[in-house]
Biopython code that builds the backbone (N, CA, C, O; Angstrom):
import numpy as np
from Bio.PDB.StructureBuilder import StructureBuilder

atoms = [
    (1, "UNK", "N", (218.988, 87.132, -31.916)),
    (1, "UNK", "CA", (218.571, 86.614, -33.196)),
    (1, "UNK", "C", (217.356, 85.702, -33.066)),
    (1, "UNK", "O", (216.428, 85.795, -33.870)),
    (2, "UNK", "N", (217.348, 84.737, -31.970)),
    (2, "UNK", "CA", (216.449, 83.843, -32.076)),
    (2, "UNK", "C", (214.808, 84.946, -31.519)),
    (2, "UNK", "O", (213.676, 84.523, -31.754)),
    (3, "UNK", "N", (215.036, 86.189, -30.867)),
    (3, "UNK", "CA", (213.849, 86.708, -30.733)),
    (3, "UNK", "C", (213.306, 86.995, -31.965)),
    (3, "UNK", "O", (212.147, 86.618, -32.139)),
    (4, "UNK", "N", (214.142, 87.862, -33.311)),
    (4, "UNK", "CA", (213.797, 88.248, -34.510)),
    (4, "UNK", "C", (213.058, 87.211, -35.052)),
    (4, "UNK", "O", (212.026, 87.268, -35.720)),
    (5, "UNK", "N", (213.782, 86.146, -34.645)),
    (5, "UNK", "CA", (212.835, 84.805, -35.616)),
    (5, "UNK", "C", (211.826, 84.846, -35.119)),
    (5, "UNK", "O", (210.841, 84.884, -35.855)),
    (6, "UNK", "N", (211.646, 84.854, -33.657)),
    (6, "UNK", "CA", (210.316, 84.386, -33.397)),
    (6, "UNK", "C", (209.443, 85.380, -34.261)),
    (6, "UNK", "O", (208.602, 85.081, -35.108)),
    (7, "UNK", "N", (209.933, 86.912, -33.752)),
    (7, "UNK", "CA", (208.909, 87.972, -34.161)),
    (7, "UNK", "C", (208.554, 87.798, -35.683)),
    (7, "UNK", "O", (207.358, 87.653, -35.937)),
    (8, "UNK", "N", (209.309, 87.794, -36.564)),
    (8, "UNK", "CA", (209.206, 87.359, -38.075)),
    (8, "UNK", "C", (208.407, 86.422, -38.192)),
    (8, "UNK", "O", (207.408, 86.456, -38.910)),
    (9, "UNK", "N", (208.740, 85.544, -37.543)),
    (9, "UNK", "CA", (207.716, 84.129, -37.841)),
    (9, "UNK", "C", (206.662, 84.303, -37.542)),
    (9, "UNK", "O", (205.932, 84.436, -38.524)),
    (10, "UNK", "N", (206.034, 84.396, -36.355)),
    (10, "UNK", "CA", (204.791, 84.653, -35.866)),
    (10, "UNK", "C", (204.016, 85.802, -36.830)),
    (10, "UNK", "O", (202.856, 85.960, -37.211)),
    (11, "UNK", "N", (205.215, 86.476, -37.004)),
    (11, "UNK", "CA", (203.856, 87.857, -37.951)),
    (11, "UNK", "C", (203.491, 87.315, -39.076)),
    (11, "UNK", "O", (202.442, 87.701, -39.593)),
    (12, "UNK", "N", (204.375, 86.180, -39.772)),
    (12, "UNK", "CA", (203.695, 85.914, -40.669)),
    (12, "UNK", "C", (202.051, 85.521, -40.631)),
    (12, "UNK", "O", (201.221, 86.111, -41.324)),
    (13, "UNK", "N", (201.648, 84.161, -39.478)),
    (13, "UNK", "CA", (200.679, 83.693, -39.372)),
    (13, "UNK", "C", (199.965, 84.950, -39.157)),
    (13, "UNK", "O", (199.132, 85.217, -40.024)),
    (14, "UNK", "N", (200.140, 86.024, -37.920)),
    (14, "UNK", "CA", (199.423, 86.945, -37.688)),
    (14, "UNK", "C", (198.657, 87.462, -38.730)),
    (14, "UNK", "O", (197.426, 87.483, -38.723)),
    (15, "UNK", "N", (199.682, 88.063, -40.023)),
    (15, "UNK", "CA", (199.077, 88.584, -41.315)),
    (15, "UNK", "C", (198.344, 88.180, -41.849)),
    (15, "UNK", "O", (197.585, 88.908, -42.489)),
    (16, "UNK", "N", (198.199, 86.672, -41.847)),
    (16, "UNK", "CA", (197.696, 85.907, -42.763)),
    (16, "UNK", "C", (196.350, 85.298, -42.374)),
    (16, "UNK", "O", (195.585, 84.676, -43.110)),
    (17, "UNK", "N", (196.179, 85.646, -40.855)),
    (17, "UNK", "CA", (194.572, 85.967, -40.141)),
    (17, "UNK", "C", (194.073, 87.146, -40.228)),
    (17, "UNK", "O", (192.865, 87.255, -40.017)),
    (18, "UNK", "N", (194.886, 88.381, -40.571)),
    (18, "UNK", "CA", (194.665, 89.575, -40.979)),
    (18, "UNK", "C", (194.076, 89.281, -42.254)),
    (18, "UNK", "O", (192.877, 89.560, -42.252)),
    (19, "UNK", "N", (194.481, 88.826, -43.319)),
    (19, "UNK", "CA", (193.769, 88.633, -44.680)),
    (19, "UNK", "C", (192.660, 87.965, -44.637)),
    (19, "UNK", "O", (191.996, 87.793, -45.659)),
    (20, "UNK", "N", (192.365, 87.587, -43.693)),
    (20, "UNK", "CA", (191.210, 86.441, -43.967)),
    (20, "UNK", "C", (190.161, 87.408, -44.108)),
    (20, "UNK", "O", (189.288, 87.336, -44.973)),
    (21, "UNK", "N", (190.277, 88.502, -43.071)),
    (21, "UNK", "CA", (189.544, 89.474, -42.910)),
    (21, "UNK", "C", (189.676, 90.922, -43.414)),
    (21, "UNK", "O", (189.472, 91.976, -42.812)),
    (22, "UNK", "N", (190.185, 90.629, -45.042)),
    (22, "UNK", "CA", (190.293, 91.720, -45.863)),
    (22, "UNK", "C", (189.170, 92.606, -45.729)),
    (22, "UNK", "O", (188.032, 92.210, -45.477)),
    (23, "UNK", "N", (189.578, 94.118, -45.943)),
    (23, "UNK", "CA", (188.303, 94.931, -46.318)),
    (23, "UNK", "C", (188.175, 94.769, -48.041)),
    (23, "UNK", "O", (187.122, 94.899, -48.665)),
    (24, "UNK", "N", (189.499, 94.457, -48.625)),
    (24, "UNK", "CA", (188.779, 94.755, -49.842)),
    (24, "UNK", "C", (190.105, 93.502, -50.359)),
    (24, "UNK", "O", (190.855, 93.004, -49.520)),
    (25, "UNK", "N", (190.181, 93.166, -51.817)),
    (25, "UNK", "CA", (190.730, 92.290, -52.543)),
    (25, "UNK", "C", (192.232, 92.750, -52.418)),
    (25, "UNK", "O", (193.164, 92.012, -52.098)),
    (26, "UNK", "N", (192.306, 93.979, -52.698)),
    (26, "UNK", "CA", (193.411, 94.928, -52.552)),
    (26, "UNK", "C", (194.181, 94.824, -51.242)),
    (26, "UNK", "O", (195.411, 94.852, -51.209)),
    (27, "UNK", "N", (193.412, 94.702, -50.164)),
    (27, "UNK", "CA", (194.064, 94.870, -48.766)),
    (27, "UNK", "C", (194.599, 93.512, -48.441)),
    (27, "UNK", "O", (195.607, 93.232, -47.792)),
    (28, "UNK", "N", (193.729, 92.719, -49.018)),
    (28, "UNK", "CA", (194.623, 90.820, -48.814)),
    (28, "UNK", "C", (195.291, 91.154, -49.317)),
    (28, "UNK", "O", (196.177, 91.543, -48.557)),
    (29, "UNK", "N", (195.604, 91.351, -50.561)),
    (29, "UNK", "CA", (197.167, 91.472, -51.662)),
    (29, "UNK", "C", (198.254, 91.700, -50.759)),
    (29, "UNK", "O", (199.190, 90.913, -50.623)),
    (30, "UNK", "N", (198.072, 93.229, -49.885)),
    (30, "UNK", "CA", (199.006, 93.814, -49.537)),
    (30, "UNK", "C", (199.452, 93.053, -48.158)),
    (30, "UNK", "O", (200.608, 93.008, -47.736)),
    (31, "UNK", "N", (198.178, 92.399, -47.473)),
    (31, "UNK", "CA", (198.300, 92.180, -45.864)),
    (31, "UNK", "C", (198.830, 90.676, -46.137)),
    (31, "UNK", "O", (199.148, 90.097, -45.098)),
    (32, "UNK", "N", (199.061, 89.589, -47.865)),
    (32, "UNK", "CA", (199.917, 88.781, -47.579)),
    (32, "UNK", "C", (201.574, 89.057, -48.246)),
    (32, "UNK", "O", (202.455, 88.199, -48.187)),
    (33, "UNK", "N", (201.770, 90.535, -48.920)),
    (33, "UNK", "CA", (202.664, 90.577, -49.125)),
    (33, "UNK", "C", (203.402, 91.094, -48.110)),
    (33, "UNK", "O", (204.608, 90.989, -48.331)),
    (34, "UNK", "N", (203.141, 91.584, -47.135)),
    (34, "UNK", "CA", (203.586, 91.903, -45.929)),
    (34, "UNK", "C", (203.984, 90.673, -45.143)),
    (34, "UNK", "O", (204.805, 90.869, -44.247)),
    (35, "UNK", "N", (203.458, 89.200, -45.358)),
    (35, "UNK", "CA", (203.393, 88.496, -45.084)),
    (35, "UNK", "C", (204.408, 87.257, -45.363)),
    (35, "UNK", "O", (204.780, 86.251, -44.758)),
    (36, "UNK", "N", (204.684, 87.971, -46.786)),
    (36, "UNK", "CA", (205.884, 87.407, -47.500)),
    (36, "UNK", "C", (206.954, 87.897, -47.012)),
    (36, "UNK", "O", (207.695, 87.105, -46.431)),
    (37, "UNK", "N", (207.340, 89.271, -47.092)),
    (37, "UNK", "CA", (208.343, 89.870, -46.241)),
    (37, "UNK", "C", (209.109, 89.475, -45.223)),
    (37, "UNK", "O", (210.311, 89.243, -45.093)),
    (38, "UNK", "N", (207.621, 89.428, -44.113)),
    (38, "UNK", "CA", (208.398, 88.754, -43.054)),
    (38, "UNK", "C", (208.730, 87.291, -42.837)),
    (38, "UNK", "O", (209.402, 86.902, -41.881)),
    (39, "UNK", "N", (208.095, 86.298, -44.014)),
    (39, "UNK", "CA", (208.888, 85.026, -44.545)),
    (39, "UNK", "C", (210.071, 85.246, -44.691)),
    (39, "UNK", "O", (210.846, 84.546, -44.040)),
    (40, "UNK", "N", (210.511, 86.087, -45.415)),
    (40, "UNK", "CA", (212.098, 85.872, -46.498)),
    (40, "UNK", "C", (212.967, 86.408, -44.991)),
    (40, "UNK", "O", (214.123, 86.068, -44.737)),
    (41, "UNK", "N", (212.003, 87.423, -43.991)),
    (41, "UNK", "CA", (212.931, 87.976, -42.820)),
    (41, "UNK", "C", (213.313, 86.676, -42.134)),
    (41, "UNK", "O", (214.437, 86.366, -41.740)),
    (42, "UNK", "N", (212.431, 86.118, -42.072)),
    (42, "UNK", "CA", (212.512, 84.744, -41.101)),
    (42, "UNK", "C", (213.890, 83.996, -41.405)),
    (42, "UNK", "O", (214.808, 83.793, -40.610)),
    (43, "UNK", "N", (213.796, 83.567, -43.008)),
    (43, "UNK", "CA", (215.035, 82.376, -43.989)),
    (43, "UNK", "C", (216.169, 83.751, -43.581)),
    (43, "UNK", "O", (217.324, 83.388, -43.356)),
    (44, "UNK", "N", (215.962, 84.860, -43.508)),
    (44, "UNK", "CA", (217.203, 85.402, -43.166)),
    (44, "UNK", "C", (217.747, 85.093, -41.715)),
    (44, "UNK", "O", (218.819, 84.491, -41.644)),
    (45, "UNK", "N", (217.260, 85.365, -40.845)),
    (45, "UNK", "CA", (217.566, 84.918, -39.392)),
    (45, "UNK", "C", (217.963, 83.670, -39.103)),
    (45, "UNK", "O", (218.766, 83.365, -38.221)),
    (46, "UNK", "N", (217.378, 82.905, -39.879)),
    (46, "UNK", "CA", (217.554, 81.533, -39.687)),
    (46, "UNK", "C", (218.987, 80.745, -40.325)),
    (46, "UNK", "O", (219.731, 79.866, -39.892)),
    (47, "UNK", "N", (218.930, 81.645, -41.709)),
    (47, "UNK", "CA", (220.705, 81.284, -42.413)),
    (47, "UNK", "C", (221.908, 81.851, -41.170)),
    (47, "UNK", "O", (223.081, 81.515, -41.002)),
    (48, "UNK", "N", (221.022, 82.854, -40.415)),
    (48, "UNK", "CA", (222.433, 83.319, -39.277)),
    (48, "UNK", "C", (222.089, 82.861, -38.051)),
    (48, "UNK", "O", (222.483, 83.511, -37.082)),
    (49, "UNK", "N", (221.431, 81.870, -37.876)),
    (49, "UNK", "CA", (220.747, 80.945, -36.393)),
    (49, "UNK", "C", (222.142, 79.947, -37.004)),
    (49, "UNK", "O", (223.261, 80.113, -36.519)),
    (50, "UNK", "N", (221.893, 78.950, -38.079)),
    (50, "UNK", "CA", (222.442, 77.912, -38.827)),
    (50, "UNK", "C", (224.179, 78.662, -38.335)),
    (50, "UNK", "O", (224.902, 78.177, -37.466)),
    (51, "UNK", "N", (224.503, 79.914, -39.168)),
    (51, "UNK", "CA", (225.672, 80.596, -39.345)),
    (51, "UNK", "C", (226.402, 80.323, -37.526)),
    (51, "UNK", "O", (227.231, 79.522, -37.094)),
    (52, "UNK", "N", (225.980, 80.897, -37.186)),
    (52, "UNK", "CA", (226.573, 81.296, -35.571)),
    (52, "UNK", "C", (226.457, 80.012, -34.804)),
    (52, "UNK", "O", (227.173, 79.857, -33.815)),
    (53, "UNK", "N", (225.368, 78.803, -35.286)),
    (53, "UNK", "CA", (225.819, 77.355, -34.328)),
    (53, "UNK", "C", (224.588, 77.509, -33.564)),
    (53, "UNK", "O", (224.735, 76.924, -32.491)),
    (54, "UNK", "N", (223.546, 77.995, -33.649)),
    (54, "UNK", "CA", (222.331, 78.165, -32.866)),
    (54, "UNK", "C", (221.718, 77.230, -33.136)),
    (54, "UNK", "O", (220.891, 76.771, -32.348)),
    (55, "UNK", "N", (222.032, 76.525, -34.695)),
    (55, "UNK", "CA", (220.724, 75.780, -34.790)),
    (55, "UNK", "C", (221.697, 74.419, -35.862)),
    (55, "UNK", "O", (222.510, 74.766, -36.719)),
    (56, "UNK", "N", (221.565, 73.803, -35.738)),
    (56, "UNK", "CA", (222.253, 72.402, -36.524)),
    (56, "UNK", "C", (221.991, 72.318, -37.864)),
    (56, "UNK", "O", (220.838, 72.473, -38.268)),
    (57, "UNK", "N", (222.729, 72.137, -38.470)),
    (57, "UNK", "CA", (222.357, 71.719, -39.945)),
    (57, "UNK", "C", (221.235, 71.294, -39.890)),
    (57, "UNK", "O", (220.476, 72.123, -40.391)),
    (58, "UNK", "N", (220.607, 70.240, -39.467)),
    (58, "UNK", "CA", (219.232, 69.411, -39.404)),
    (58, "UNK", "C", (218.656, 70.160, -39.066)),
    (58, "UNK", "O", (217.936, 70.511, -40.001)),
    (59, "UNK", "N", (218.488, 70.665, -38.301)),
    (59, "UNK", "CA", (217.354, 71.907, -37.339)),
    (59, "UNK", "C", (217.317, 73.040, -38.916)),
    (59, "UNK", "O", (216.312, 72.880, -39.609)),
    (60, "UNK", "N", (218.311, 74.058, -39.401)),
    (60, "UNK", "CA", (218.197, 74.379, -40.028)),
    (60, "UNK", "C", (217.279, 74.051, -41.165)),
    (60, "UNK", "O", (216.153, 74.518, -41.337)),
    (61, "UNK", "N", (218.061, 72.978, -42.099)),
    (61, "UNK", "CA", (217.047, 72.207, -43.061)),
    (61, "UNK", "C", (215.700, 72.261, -42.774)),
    (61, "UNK", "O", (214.882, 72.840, -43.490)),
    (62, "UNK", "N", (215.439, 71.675, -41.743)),
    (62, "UNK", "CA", (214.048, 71.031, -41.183)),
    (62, "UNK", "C", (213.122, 72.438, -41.348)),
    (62, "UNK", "O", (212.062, 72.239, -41.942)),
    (63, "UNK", "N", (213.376, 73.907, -40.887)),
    (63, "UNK", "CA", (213.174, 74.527, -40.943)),
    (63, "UNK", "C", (212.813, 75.946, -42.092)),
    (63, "UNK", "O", (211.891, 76.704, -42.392)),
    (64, "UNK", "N", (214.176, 75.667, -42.423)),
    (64, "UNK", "CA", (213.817, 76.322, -44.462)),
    (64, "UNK", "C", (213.351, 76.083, -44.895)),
    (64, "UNK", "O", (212.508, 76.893, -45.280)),
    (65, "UNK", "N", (213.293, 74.939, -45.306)),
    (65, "UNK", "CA", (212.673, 73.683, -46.043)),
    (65, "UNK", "C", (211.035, 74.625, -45.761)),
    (65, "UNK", "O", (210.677, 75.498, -46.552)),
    (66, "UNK", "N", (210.468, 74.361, -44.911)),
    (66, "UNK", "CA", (209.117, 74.703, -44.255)),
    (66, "UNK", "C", (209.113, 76.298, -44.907)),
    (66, "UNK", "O", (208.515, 76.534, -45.956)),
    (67, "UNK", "N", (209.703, 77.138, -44.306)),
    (67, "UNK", "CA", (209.814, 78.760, -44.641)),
    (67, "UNK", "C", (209.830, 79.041, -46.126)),
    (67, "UNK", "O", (209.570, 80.155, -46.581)),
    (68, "UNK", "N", (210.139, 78.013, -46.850)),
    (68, "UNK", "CA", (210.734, 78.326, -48.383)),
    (68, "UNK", "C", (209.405, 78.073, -48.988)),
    (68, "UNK", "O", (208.765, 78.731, -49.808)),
    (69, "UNK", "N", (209.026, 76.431, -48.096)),
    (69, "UNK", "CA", (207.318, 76.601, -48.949)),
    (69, "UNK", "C", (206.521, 77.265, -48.838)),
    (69, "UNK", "O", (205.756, 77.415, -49.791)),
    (70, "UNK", "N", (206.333, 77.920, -47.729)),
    (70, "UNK", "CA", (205.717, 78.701, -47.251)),
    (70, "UNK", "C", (205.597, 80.207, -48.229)),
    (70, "UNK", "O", (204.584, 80.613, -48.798)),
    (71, "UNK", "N", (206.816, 80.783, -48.212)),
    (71, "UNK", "CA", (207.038, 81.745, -48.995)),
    (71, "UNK", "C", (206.586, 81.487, -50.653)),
    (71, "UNK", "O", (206.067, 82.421, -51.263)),
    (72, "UNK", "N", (206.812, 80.192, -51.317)),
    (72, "UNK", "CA", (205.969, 79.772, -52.309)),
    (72, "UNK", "C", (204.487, 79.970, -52.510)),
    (72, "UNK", "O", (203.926, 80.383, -53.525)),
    (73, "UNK", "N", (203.791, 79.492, -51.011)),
    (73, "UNK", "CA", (202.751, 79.160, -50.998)),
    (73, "UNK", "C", (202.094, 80.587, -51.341)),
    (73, "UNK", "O", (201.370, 80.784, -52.317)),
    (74, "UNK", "N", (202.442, 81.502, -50.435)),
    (74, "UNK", "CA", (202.374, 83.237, -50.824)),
    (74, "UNK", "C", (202.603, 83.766, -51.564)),
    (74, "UNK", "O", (202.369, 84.973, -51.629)),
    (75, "UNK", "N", (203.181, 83.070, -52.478)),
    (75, "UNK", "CA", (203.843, 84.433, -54.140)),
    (75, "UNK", "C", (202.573, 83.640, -54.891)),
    (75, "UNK", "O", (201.973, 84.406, -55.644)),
    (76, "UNK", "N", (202.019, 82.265, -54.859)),
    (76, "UNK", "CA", (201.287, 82.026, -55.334)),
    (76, "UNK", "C", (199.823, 82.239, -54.947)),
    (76, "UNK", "O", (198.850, 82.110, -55.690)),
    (77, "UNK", "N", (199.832, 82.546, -53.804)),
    (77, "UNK", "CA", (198.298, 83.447, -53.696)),
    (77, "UNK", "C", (198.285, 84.416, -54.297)),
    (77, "UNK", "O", (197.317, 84.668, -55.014)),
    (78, "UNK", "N", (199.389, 85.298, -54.197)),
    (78, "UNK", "CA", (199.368, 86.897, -54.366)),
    (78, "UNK", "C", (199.005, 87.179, -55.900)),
    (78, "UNK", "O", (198.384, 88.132, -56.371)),
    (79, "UNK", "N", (199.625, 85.970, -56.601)),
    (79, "UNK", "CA", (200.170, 86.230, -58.417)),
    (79, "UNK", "C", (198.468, 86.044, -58.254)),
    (79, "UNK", "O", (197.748, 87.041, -58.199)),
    (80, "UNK", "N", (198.053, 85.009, -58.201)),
    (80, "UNK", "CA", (196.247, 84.695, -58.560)),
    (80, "UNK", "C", (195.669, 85.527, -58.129)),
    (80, "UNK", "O", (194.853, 85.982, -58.930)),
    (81, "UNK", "N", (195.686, 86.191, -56.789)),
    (81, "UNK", "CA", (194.869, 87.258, -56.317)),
    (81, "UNK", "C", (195.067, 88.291, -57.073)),
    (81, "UNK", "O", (193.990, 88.881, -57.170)),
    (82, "UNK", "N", (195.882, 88.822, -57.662)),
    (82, "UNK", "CA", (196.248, 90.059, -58.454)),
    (82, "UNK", "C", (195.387, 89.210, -60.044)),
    (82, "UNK", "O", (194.212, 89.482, -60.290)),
    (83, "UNK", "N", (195.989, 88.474, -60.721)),
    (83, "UNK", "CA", (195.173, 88.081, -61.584)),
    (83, "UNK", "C", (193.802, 88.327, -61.563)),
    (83, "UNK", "O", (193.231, 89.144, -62.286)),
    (84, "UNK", "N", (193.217, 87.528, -60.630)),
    (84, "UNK", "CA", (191.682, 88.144, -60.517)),
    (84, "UNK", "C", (191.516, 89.201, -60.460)),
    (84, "UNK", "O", (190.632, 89.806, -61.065)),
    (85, "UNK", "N", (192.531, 89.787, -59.536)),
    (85, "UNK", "CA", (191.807, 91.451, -59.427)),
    (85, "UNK", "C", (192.029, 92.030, -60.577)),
    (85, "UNK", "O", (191.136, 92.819, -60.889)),
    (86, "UNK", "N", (193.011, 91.918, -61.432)),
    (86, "UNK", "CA", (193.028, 92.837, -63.058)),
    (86, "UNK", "C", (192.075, 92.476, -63.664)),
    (86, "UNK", "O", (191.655, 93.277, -64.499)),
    (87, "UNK", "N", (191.394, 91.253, -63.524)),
    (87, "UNK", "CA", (190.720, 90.685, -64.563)),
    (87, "UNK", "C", (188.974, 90.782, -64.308)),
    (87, "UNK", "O", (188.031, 90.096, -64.703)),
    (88, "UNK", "N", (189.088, 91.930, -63.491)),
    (88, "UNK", "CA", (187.436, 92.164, -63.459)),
    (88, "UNK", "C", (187.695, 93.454, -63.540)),
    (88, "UNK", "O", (186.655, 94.048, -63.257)),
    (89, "UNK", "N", (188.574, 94.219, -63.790)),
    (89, "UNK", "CA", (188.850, 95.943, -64.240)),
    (89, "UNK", "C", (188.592, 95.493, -65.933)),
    (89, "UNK", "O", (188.661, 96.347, -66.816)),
]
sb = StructureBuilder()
sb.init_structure("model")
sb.init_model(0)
sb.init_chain("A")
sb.init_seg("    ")
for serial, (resi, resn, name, xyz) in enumerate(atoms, 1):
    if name == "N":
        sb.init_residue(resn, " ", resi, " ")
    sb.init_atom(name, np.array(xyz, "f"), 0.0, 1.0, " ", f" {name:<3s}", serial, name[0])
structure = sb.get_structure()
């Protein structure tokens, strides 16, 4: 479990250096919703890190807490990035 996290976690950042370097408006959209994905994969691994005793209540917290904004921070790029993009069609 704790490898999944890592892998989840890390791809997020990965993706999200992938977008920087969109080919097109369209391909960020997709390369941070991919990005989101593997956020929500992460808060999943992590409710069963917490579950199984891997990780402490505190450790947990400390950690969602972070993943949850995170995943915020991304639905709110995505909603504006899509906004713009309808709004020059």
């Amino acid at each position: 479990m704790s490898k999944q996290t890592l892998r989840s976690g890390t791809a997020i950042g990965a993706l999200y250096r992938e977008a920087e370097f969109a080919e097109s408006k369209a391909d960020f959209i997709h390369k941070l919703a991919i990005a989101q994905k593997e956020c929500n994969e992460t808060i999943y691994w992590l409710e069963l890190l917490k579950e199984t005793g891997y990780l402490t209540h505190q450790q947990f917290e400390g950690l969602n807490t972070n993943a949850i904004e995170l995943i915020k921070l991304l639905t709110s790029i995505i909603k504006s990035s899509k906004k713009s993009l309808n709004t020059k069609h």
